[in-house]
N, C-alpha and C positions, 0 to 999 in steps of 0.2 A: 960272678954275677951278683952284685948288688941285690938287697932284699925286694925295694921295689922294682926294680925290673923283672927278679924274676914273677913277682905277683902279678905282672903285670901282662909278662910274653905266656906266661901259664893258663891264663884268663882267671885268674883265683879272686883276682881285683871283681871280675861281676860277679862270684861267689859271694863274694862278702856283700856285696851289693843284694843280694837276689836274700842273702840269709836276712837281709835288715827289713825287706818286705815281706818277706815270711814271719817276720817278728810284728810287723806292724800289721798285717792282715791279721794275728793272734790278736793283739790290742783290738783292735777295730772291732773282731767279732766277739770277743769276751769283756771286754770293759764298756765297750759303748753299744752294744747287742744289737750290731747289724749283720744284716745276714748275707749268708754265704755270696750270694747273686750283686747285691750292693758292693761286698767285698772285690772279690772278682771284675767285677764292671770298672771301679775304681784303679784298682793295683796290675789287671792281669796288663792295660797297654803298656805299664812301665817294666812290669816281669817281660814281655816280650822284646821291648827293647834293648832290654839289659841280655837280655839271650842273643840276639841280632850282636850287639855290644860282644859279646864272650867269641864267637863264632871268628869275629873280623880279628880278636886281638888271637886267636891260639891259630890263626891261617885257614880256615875253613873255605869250603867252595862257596863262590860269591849268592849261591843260593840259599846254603845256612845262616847270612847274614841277612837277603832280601826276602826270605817267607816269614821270618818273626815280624821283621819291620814292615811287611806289608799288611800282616795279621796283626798288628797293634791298631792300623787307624780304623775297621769296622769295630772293635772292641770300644773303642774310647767313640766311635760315636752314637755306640749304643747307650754308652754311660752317658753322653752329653742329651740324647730325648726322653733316657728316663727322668734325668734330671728338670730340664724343661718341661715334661710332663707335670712332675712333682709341682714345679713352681706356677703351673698353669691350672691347676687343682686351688692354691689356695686364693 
């Protein structure tokens, strides 16, 4: 088997994925000192998609794939009125 396939039938490929938002969630919160909640709000809809993502590529049942991806879109729309919030502030 080939390197990227097997990165890929393994689900290792959303590892890598999911490590690279776990790197930028450390950026976000120590370099640009936003907080954990802002953090979160931002990154966790694409962490659950990428887990929805991991679930579909390693064969999971079709519910490990449809509860992250469902629990992505209240997350990102919480992030989208705090943000309209924000902007409705200045």
């Amino acid at each position: 088997m080939a390197a990227m396939d097997w990165l890929f039938a393994s689900g290792h490929a959303a590892d890598l994925i999911l490590g690279v938002l776990v790197i930028e969630a450390a950026w976000l919160r120590l370099a640009r000192g936003w907080g954990w909640g802002a953090v979160l709000a931002l990154l966790g809809p694409a962490a659950l998609i990428v887990l929805g993502l991991r679930a579909a590529l390693v064969g999971a049942d079709w519910w490990w794939v449809a509860l992250p991806l469902a629990a992505s879109l209240p997350v990102h729309l919480i992030d989208l009125r705090s943000r309209f919030a924000e902007r409705a502030d200045r």
